[in-house]
matplotlib code that plots the C-alpha trace (Angstrom):
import matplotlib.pyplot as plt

x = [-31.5, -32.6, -31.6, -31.9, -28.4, -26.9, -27.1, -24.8, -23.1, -20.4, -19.8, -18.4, -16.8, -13.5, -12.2, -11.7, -12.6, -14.2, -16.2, -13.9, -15.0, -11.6, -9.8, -7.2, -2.9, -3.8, -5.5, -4.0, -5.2, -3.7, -5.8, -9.1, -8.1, -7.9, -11.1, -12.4, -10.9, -11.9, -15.5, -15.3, -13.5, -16.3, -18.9, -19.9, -21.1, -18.5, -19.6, -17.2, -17.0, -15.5, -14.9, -13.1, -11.1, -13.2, -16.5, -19.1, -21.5, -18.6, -17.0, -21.0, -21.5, -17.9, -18.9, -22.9, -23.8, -21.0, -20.5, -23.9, -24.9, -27.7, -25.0, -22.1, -23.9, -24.6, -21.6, -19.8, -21.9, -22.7, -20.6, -16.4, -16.1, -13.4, -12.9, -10.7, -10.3, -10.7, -9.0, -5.6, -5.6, -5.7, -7.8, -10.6, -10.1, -10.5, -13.6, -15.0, -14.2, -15.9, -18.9, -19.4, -19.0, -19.8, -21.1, -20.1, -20.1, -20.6, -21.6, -21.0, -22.6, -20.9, -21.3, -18.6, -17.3, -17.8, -20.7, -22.5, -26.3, -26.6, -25.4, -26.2, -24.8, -25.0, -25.5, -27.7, -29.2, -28.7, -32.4, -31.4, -28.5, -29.9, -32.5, -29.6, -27.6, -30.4, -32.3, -28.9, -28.6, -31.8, -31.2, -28.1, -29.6, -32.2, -29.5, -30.9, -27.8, -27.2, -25.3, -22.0, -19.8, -17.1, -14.4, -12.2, -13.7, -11.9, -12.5, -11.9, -8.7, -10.7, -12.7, -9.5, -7.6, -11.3, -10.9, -7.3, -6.0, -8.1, -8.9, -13.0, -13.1, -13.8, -15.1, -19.0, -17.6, -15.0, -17.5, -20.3, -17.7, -17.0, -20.7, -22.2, -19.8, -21.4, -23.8, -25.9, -26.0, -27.8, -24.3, -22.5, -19.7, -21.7, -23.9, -21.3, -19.6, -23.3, -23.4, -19.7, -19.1, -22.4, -22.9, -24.9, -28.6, -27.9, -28.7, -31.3, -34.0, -32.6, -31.9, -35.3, -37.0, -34.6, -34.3, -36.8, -34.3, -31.2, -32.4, -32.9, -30.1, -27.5, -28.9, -30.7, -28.1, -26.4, -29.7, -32.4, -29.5, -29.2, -33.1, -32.7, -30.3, -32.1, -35.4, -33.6, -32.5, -35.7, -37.5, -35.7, -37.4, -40.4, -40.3, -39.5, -42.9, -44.7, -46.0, -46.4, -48.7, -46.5, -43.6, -45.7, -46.6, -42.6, -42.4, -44.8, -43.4, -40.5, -42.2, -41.6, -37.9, -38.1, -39.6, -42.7, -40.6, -37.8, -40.5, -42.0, -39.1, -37.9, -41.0, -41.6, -37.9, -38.4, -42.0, -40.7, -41.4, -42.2, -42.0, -40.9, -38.6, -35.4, -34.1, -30.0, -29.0, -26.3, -23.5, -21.7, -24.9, -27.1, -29.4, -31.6]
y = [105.6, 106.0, 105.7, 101.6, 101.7, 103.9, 101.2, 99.0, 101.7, 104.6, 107.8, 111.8, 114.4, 117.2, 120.4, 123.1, 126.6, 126.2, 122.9, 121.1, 118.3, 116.3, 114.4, 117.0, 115.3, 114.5, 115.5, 116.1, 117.0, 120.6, 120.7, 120.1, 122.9, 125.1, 124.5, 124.9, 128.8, 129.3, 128.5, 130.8, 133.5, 133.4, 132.6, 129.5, 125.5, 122.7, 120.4, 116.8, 114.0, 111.0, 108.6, 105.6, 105.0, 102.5, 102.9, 103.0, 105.7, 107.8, 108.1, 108.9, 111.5, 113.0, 112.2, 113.1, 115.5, 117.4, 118.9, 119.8, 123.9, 123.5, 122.3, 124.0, 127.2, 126.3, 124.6, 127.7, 130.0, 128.6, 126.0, 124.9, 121.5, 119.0, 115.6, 112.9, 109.0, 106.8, 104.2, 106.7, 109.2, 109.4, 112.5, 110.5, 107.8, 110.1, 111.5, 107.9, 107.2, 110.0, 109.9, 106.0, 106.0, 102.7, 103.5, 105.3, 108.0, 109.7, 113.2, 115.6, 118.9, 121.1, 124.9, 126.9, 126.2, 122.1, 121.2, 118.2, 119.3, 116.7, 113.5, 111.5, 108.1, 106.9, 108.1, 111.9, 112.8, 116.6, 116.9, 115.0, 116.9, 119.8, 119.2, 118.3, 121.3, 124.1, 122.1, 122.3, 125.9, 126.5, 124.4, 125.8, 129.4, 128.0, 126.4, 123.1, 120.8, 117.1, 116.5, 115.1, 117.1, 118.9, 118.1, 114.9, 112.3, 109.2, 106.6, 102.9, 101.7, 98.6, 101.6, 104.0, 100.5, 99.6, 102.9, 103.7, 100.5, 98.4, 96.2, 95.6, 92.1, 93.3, 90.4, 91.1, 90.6, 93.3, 96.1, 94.6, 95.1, 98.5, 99.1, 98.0, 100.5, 103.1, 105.6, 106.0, 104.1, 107.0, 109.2, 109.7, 107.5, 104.2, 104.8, 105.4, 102.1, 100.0, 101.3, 101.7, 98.3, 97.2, 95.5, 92.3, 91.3, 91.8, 95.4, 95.5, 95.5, 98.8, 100.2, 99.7, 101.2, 104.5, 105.0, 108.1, 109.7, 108.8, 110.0, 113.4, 113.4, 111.4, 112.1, 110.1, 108.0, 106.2, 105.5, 104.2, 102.2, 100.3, 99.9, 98.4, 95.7, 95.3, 94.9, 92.0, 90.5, 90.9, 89.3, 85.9, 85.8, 86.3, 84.2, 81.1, 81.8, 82.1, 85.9, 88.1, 90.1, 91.4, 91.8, 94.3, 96.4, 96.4, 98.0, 100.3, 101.6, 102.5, 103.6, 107.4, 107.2, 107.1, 109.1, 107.8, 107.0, 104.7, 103.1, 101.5, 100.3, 98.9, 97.3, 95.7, 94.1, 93.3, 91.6, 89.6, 85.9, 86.5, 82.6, 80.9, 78.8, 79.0, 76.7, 75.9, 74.1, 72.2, 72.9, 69.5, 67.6, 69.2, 68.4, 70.4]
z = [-115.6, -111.7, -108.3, -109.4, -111.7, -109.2, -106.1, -108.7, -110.4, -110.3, -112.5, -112.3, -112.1, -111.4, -110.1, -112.6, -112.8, -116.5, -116.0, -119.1, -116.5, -117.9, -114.7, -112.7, -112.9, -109.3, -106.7, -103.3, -99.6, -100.7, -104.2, -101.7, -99.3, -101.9, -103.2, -100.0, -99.8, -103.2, -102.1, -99.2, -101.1, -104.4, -101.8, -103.8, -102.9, -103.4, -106.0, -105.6, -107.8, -106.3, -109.2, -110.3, -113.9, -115.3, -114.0, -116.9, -115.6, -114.9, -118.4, -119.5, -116.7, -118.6, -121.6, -121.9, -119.0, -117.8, -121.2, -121.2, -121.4, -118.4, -116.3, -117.2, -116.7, -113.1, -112.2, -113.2, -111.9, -108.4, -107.7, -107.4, -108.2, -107.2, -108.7, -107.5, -108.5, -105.3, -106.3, -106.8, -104.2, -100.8, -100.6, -102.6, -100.1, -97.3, -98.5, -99.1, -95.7, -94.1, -95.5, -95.6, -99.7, -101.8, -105.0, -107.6, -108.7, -105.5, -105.8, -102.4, -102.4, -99.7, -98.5, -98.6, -95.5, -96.3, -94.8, -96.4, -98.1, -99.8, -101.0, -104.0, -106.4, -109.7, -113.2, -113.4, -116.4, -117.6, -115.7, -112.7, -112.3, -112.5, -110.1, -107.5, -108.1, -107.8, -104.8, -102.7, -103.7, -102.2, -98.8, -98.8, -98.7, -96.0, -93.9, -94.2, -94.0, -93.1, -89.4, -90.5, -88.5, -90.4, -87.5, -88.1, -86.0, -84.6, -86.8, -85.8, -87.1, -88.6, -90.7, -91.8, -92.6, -95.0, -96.6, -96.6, -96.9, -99.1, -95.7, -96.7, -95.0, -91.2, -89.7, -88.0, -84.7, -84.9, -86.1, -83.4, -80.6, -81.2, -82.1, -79.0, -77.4, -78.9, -77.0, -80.0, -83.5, -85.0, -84.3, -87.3, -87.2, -86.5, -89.2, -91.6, -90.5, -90.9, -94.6, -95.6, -94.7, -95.4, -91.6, -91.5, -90.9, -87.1, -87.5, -90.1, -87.7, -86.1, -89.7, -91.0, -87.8, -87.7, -92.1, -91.4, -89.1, -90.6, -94.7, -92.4, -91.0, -93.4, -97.0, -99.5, -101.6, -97.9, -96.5, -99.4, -100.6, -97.7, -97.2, -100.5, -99.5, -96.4, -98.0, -100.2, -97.6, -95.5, -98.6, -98.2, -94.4, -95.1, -98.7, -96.1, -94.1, -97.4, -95.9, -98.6, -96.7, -94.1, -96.7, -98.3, -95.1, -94.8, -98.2, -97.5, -94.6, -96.8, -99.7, -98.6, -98.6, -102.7, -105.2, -107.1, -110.1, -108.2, -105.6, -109.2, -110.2, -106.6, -105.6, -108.9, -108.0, -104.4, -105.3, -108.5, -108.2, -104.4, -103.0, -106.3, -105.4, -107.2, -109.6, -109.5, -112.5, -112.0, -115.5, -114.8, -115.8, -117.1, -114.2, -112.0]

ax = plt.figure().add_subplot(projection="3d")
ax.plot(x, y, z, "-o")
ax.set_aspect("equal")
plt.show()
């Protein structure tokens, strides 16, 4: 399973010394501040899980790959690791917010002092996983980290009351406002308010002309995902003017974002039944 199941899924992980990778009683703002210190005083990475009880690819993570030797030996080795259910705690829900967090599971992969290297979504395979945790270790040891700022930034209260609060239905005028007062909407809270709250078509355009930028910047999992929805939406446009052409110049212009592997499966979605017009059948009678 690929980056494909992880746009529409969640799954992971937890905080313990011995990688049992079994859900902590709860976990607090204090339980994540001690996992920072015991990063800094082992001079390890932060591994986080940010999970949900219920969510499929999460109980299979627990269940198939966190038990797994290759990655308990570097978990243990290299890494602390902190879980917490999003849904339950407010220290989940603080992390969701400040890194813009839809999909789950979310995986952050932190230096010691909490800086993001990298973030990723969705079911990992033992190989996957793997992958992820030895390629942070080594831009972690090269210094290459993303620009999310490890200060607390002033967040919109429309955006803390999304994530805190379970308020998701900010209306497009409310986030536009706010937006259009913004010096920059490559800076790191505006982008993290276009994908956590998954901002309309009006800002497509300048999403789909910056995605280089911001995957450099911002991490893979936030960015492709959102060129995904984009690109679905941006299908629909260009289905009405019958141009397939240009539609496929559009795809390849973001072709680079994915890996060989995902790009097959996502254009082979995004160019399915290009301009077939779809059928609605109607269950009352049976018609179309």
């Amino acid at each position: 399973m690929k980056r494909f199941l992880k746009i529409a899924s969640a799954v992971l992980l937890l905080a313990c010394p011995v990688i049992a990778l079994k859900a902590q009683t709860q976990s607090t703002e204090e339980s994540w501040i001690k996992a920072k210190k015991q990063a800094q005083t082992e001079k390890k990475l932060i591994f986080v899980d940010l999970y949900f009880t219920g969510c499929m690819p999460c109980a299979q993570m627990d269940k198939e790959v966190f038990p797994d030797p290759k990655v308990t030996a570097v978990l243990n080795a290299d890494f602390v690791t902190f879980k917490s259910d999003i849904l339950k705690e407010e220290i989940g829900k603080k992390l969701c917010m400040k890194y813009g967090v839809t999909g789950f599971p979310t995986f952050l992969l932190m230096n010691a002092e909490g800086k993001i290297i990298d973030i990723e979504t969705g079911f990992q395979s033992v190989e996957q996983l793997t992958a992820l945790l030895e390629k942070s270790k080594q831009n972690a040891k090269k210094g290459i980290l993303k620009k999310y700022s490890t200060k607390d930034e002033v967040y919109p209260d429309f955006y803390k009351d999304a994530y805190l609060n379970g308020k998701r239905n900010v209306s497009f005028e409310t986030a536009d406002a706010y937006l259009k007062a913004q010096p920059s909407l490559t800076d790191e809270v505006p982008f993290v308010i276009i994908t956590g709250l998954r901002i309309g078509r009006q800002y497509d355009d300048f999403f789909l002309k910056n995605a280089k930028e911001l995957y450099k910047d911002y991490g893979t999992a936030s960015v492709t995902n959102h060129v995904f929805t984009i690109l679905q939406r941006k299908k629909k446009e260009f289905e009405k003017k019958n141009d397939l052409t240009s539609f496929k110049k559009l795809l390849d212009e973001m072709k680079p974002l994915y890996t060989v592997e995902e790009w097959t499966k996502f254009e082979g979605i995004l160019l399915k039944d290009f301009g077939v017009e779809k059928v609605v059948v109607n269950p009352n009678t049976g018609q179309k």
